[in-house]
N, CA, C and O atoms as a GROMACS GRO file, in nm:
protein
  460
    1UNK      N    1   0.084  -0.118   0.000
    1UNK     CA    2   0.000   0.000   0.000
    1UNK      C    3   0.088   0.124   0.000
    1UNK      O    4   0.176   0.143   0.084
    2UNK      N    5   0.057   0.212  -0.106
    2UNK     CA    6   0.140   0.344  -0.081
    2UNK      C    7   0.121   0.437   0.048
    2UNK      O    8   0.004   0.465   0.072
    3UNK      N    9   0.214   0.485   0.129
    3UNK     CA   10   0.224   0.557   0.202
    3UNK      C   11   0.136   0.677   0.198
    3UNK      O   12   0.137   0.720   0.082
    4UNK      N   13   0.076   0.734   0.260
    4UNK     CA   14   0.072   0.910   0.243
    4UNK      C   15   0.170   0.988   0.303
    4UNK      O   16   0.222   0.943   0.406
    5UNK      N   17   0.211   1.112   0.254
    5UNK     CA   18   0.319   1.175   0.272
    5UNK      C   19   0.239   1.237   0.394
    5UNK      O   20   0.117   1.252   0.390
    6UNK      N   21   0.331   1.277   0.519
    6UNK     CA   22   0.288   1.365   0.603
    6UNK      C   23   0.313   1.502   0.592
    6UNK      O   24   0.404   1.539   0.518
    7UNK      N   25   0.232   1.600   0.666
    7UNK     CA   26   0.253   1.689   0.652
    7UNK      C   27   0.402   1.773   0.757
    7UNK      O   28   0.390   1.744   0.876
    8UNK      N   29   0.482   1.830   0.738
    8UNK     CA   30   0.622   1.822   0.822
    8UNK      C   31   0.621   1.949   0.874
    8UNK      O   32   0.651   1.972   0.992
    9UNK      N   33   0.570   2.082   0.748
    9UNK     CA   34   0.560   2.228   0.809
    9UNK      C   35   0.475   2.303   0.742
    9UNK      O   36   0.442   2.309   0.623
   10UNK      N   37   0.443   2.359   0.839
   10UNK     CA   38   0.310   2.476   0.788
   10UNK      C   39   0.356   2.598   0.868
   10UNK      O   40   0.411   2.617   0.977
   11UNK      N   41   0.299   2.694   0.741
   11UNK     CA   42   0.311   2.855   0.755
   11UNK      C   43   0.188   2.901   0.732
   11UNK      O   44   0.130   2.858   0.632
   12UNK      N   45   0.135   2.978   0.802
   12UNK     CA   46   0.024   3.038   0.780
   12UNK      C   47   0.062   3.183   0.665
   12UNK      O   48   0.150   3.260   0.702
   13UNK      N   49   0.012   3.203   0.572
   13UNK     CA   50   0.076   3.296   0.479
   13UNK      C   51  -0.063   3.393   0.442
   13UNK      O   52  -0.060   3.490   0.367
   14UNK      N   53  -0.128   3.365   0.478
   14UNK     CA   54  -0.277   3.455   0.443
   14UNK      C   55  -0.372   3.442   0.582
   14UNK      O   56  -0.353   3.385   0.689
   15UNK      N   57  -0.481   3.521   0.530
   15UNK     CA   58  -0.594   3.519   0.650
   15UNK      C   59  -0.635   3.325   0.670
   15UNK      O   60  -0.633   3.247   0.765
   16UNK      N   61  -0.655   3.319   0.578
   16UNK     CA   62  -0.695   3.161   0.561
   16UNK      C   63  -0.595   3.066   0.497
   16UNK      O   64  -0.621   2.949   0.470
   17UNK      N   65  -0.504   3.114   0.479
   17UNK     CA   66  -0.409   3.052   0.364
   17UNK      C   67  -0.278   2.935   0.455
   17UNK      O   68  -0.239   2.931   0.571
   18UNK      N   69  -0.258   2.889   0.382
   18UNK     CA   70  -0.086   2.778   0.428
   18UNK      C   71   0.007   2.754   0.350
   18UNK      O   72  -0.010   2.740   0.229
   19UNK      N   73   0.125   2.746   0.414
   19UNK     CA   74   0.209   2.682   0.289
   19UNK      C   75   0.247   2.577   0.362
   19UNK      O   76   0.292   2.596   0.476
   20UNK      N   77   0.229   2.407   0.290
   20UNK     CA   78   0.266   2.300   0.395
   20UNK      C   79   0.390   2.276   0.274
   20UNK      O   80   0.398   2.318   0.159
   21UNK      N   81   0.470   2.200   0.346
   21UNK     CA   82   0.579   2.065   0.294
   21UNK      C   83   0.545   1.984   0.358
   21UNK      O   84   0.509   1.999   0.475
   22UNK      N   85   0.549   1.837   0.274
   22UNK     CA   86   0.538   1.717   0.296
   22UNK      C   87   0.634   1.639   0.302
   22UNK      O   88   0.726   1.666   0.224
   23UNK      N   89   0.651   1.529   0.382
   23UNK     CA   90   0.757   1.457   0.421
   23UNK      C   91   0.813   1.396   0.271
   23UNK      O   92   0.930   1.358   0.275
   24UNK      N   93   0.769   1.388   0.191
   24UNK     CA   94   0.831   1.333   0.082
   24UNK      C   95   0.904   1.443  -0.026
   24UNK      O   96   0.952   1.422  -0.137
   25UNK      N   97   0.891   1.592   0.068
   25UNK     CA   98   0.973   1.736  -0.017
   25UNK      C   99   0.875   1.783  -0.129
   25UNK      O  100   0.938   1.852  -0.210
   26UNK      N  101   0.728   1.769  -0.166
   26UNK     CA  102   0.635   1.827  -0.225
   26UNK      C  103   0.619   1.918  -0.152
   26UNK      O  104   0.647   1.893  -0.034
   27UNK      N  105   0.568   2.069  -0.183
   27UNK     CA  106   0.536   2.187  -0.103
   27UNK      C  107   0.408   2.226  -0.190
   27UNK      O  108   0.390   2.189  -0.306
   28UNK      N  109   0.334   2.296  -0.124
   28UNK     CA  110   0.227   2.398  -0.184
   28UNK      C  111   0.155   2.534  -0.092
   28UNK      O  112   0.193   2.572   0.019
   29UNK      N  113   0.079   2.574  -0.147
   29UNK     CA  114  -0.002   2.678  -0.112
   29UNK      C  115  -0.118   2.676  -0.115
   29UNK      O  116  -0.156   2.686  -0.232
   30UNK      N  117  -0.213   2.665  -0.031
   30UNK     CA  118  -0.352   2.707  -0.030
   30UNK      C  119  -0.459   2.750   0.014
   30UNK      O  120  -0.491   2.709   0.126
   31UNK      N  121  -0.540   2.833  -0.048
   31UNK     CA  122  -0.660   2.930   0.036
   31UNK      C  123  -0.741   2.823   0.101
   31UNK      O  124  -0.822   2.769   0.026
   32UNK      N  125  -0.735   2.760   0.284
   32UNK     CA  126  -0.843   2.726   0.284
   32UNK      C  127  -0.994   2.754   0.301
   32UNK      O  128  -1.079   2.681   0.352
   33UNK      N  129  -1.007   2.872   0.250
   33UNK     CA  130  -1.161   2.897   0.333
   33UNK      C  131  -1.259   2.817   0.279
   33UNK      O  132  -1.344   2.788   0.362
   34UNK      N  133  -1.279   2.764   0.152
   34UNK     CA  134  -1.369   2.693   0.059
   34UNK      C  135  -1.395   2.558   0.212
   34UNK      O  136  -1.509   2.537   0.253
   35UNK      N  137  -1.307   2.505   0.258
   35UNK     CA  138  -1.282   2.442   0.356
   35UNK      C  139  -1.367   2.409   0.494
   35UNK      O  140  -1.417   2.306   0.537
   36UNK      N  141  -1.358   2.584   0.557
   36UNK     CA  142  -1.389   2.619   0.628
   36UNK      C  143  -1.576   2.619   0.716
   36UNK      O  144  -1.639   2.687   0.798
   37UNK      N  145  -1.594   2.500   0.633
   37UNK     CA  146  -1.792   2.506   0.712
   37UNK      C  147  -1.804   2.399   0.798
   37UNK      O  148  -1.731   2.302   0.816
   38UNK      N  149  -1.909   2.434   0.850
   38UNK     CA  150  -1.943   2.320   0.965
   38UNK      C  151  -1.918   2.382   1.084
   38UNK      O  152  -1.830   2.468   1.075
   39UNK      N  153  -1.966   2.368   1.191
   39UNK     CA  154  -1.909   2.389   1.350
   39UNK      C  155  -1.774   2.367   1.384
   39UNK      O  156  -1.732   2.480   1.408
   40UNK      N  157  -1.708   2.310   1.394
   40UNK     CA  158  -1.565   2.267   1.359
   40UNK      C  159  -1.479   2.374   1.313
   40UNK      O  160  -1.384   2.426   1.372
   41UNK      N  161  -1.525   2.398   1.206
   41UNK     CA  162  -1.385   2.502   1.076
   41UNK      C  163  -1.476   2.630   1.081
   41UNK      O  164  -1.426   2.716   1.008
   42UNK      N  165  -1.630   2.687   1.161
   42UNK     CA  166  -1.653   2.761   1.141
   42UNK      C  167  -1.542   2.891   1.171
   42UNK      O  168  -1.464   2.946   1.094
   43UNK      N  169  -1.572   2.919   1.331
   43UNK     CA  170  -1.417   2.978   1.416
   43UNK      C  171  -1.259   3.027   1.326
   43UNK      O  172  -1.181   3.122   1.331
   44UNK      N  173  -1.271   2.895   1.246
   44UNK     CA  174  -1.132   2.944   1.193
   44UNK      C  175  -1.145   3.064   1.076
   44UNK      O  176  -1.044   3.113   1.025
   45UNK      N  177  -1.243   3.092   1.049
   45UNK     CA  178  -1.270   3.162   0.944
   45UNK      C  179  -1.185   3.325   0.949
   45UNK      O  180  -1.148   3.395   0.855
   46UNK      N  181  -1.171   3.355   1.134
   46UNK     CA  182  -1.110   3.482   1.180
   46UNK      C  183  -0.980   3.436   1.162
   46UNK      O  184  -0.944   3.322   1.192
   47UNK      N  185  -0.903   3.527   1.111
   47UNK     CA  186  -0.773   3.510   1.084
   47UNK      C  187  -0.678   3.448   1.249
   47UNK      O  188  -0.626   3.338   1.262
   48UNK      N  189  -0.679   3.558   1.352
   48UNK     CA  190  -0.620   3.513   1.474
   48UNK      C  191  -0.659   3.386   1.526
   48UNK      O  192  -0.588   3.341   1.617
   49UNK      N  193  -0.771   3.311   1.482
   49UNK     CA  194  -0.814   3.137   1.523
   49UNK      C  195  -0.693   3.062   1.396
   49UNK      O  196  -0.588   3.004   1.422
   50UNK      N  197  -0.734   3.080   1.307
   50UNK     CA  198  -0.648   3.064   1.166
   50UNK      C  199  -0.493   3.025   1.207
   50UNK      O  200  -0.431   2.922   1.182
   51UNK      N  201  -0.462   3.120   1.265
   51UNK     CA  202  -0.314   3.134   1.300
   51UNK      C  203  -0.291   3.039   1.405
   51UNK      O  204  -0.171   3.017   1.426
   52UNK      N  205  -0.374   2.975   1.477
   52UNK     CA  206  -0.365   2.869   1.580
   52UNK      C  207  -0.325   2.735   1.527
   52UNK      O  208  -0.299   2.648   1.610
   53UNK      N  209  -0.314   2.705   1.388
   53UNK     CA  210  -0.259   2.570   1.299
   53UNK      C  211  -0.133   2.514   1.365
   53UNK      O  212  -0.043   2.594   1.391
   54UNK      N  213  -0.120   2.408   1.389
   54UNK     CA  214   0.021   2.327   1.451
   54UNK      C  215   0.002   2.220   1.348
   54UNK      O  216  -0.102   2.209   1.284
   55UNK      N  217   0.146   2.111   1.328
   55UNK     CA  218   0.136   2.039   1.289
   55UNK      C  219   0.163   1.926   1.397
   55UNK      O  220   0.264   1.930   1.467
   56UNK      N  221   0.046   1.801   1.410
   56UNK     CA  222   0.032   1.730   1.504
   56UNK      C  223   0.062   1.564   1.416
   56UNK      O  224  -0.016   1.522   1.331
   57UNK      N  225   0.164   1.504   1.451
   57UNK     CA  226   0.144   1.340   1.380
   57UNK      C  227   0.150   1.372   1.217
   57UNK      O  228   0.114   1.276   1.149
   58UNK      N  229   0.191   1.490   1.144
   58UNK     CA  230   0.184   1.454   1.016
   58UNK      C  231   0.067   1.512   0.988
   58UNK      O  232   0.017   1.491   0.878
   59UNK      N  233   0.004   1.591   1.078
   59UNK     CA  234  -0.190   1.656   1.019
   59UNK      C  235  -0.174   1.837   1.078
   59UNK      O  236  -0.125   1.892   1.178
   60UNK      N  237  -0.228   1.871   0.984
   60UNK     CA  238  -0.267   2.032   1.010
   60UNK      C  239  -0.374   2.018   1.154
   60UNK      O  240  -0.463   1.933   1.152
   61UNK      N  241  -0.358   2.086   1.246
   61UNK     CA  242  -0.458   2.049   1.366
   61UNK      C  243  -0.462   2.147   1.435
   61UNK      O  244  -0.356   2.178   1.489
   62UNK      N  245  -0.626   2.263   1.468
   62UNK     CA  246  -0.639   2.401   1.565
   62UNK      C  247  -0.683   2.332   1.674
   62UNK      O  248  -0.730   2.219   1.686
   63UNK      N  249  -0.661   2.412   1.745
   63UNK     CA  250  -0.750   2.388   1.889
   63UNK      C  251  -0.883   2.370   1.896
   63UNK      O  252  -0.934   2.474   1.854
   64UNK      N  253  -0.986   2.275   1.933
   64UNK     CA  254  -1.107   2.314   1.957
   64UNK      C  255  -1.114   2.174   1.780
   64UNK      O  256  -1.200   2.174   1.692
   65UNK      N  257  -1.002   2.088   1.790
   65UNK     CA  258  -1.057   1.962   1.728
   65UNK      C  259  -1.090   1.958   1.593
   65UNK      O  260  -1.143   1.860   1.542
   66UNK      N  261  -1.048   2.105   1.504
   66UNK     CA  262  -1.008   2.095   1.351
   66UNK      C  263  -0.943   2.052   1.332
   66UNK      O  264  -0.851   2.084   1.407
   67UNK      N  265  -0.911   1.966   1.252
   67UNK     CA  266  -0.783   1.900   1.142
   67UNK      C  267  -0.836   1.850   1.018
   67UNK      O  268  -0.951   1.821   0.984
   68UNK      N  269  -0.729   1.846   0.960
   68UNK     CA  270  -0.709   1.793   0.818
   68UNK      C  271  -0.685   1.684   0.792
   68UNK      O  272  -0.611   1.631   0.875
   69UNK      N  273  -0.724   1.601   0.684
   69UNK     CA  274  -0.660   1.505   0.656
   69UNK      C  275  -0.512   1.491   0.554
   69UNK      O  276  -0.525   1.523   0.435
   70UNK      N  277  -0.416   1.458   0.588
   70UNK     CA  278  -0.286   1.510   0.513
   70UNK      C  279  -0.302   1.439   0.371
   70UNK      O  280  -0.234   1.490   0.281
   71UNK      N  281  -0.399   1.304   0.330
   71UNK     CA  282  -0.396   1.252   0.194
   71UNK      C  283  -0.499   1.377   0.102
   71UNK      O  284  -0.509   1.380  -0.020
   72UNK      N  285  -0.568   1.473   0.198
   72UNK     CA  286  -0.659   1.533   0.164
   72UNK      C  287  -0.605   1.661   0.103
   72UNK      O  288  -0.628   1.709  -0.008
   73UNK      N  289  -0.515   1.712   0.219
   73UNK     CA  290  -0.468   1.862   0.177
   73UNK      C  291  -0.346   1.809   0.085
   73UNK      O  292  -0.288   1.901   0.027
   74UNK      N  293  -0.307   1.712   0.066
   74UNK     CA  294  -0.256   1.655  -0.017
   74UNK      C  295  -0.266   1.678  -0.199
   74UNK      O  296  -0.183   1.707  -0.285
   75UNK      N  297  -0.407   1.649  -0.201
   75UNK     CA  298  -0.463   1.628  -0.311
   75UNK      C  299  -0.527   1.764  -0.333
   75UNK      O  300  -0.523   1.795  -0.452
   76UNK      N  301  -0.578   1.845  -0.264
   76UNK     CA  302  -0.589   1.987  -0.262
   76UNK      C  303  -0.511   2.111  -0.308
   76UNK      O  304  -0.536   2.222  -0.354
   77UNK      N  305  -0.337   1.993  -0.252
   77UNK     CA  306  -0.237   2.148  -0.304
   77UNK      C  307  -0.186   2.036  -0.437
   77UNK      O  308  -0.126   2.113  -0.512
   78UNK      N  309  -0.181   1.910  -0.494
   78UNK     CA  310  -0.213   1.909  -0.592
   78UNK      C  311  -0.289   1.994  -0.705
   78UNK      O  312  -0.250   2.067  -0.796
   79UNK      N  313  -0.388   1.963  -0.670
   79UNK     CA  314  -0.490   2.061  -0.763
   79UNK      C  315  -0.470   2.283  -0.753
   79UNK      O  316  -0.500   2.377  -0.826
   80UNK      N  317  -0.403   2.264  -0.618
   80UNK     CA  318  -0.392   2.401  -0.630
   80UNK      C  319  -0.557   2.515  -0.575
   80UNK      O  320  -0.588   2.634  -0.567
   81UNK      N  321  -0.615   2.379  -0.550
   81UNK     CA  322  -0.761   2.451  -0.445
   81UNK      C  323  -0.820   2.372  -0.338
   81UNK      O  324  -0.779   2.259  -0.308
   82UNK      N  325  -0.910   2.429  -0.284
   82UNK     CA  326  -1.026   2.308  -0.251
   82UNK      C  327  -1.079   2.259  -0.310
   82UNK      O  328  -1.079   2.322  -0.416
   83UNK      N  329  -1.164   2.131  -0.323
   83UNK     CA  330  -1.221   2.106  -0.435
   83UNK      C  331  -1.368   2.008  -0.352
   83UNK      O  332  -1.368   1.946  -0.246
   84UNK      N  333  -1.454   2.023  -0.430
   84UNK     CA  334  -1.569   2.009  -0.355
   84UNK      C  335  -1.589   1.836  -0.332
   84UNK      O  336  -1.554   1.755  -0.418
   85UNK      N  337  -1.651   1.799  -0.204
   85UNK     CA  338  -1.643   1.645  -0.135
   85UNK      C  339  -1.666   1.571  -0.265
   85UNK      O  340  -1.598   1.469  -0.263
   86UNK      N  341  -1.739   1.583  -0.380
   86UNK     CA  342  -1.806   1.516  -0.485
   86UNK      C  343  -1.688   1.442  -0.582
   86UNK      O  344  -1.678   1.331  -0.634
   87UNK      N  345  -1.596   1.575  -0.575
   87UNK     CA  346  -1.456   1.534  -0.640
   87UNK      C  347  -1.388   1.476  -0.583
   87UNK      O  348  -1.349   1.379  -0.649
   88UNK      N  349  -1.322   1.484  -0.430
   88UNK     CA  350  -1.278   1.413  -0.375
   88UNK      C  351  -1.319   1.261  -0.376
   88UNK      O  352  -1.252   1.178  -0.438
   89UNK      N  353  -1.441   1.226  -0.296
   89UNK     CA  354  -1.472   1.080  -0.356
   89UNK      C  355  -1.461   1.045  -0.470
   89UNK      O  356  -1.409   0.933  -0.476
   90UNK      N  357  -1.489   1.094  -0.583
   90UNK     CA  358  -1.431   1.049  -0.717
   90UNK      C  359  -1.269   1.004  -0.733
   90UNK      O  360  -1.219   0.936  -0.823
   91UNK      N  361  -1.211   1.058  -0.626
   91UNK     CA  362  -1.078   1.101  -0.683
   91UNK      C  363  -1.041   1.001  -0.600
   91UNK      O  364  -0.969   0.919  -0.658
   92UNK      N  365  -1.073   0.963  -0.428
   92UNK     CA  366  -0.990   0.866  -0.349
   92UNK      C  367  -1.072   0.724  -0.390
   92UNK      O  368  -1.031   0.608  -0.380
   93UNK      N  369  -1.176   0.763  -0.431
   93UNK     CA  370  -1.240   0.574  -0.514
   93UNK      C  371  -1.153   0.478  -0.634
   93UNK      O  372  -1.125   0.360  -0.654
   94UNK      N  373  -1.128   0.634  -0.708
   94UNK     CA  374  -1.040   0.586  -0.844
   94UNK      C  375  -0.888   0.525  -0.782
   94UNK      O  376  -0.828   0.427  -0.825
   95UNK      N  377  -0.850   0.610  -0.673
   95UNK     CA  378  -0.717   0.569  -0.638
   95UNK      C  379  -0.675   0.421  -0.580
   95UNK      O  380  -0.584   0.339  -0.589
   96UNK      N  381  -0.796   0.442  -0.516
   96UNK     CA  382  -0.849   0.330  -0.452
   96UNK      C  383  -0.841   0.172  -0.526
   96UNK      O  384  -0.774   0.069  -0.523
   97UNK      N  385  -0.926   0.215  -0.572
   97UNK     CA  386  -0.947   0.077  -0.721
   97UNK      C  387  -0.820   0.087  -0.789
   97UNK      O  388  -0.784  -0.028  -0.816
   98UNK      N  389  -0.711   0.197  -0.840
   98UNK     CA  390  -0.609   0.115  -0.902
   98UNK      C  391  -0.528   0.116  -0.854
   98UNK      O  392  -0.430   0.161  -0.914
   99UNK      N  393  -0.513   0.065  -0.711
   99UNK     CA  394  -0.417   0.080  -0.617
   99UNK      C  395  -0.463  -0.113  -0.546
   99UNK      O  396  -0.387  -0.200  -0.503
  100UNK      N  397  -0.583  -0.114  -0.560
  100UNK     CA  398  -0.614  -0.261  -0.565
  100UNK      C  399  -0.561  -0.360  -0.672
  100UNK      O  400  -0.521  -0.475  -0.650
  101UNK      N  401  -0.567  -0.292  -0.794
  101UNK     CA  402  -0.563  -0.327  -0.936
  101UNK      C  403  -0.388  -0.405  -0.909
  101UNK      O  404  -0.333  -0.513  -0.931
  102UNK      N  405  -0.352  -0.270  -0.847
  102UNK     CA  406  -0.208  -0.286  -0.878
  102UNK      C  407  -0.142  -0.373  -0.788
  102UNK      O  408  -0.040  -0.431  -0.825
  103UNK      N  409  -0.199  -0.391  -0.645
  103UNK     CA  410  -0.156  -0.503  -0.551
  103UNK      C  411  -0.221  -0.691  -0.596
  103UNK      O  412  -0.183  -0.795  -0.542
  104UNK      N  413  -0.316  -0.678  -0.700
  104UNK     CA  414  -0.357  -0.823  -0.773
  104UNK      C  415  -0.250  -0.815  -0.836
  104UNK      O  416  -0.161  -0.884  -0.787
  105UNK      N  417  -0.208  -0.726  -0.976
  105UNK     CA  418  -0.147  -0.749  -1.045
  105UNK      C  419   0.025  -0.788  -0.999
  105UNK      O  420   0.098  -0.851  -1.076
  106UNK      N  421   0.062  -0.751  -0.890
  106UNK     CA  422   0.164  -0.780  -0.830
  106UNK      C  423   0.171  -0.906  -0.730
  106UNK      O  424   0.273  -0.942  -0.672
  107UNK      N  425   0.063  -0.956  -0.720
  107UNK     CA  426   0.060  -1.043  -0.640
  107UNK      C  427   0.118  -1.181  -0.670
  107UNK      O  428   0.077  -1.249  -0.765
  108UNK      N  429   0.216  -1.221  -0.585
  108UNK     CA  430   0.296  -1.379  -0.620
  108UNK      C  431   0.184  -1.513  -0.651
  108UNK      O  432   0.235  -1.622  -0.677
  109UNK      N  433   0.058  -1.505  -0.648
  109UNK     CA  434  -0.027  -1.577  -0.618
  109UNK      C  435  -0.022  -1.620  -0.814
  109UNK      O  436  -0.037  -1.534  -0.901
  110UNK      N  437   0.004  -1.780  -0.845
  110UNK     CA  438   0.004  -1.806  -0.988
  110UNK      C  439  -0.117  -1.877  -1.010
  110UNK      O  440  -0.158  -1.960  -0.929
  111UNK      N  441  -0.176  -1.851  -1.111
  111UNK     CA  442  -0.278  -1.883  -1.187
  111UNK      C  443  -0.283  -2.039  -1.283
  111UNK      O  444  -0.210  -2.048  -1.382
  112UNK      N  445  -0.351  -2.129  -1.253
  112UNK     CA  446  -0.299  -2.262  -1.356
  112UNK      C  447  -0.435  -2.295  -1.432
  112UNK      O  448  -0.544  -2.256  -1.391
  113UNK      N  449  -0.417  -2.365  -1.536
  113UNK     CA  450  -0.553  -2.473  -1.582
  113UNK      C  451  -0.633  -2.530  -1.524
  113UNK      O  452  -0.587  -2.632  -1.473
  114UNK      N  453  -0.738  -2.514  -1.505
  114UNK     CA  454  -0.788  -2.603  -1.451
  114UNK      C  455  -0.794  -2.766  -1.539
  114UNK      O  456  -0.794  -2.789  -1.660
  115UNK      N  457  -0.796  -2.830  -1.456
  115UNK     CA  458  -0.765  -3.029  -1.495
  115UNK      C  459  -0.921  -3.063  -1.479
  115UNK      O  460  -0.962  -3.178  -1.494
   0.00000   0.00000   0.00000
């Protein structure tokens, strides 16, 4: 199974914004406010809550039990945005399935005739 890269450092660079590096030396930038709904991520919306980001275990994490998922903001500073839950499941299903694909196809397990 492939690893996910953790997240190693974050800068807060905007009202809502970050710049993370990932343990595997990928970096990016991104606005999260698109992010930001629910009870949870409401709060962070003020810049001085915002600025409360630590990195905890490899995850973006505020006080008061926001965090990120690092395969998430992952795929976010990939793309260079947020991108709405609809895409995401599209996106970790597909990975999903050829990431299965690819542990059959590698698998020592040999195939014979049946007699």
């Amino acid at each position: 199974m492939k690893s996910v890269p953790q997240v190693i450092r974050c800068a807060v660079v905007g009202a809502t914004s970050v710049r993370v590096k990932f343990s595997d030396g990928f970096a990016g930038t991104l606005d999260l406010l698109p992010a930001l709904r629910g009870r949870v991520f409401a709060a962070l919306k003020r810049a001085e809550k915002f600025r409360e980001v630590a990195v905890q275990d490899g995850t973006l994490v505020w006080p008061g039990g926001a965090d990120i998922c690092p395969s998430v903001l992952r795929y976010w500073c990939e793309l260079g945005r947020v991108c709405s839950q609809e895409e995401l499941d599209a996106h970790f299903s597909v990975a999903a399935s050829a990431e299965m694909v690819g542990m059959v196809a590698e698998s020592p397990v040999k195939c014979g005739k049946p007699r």
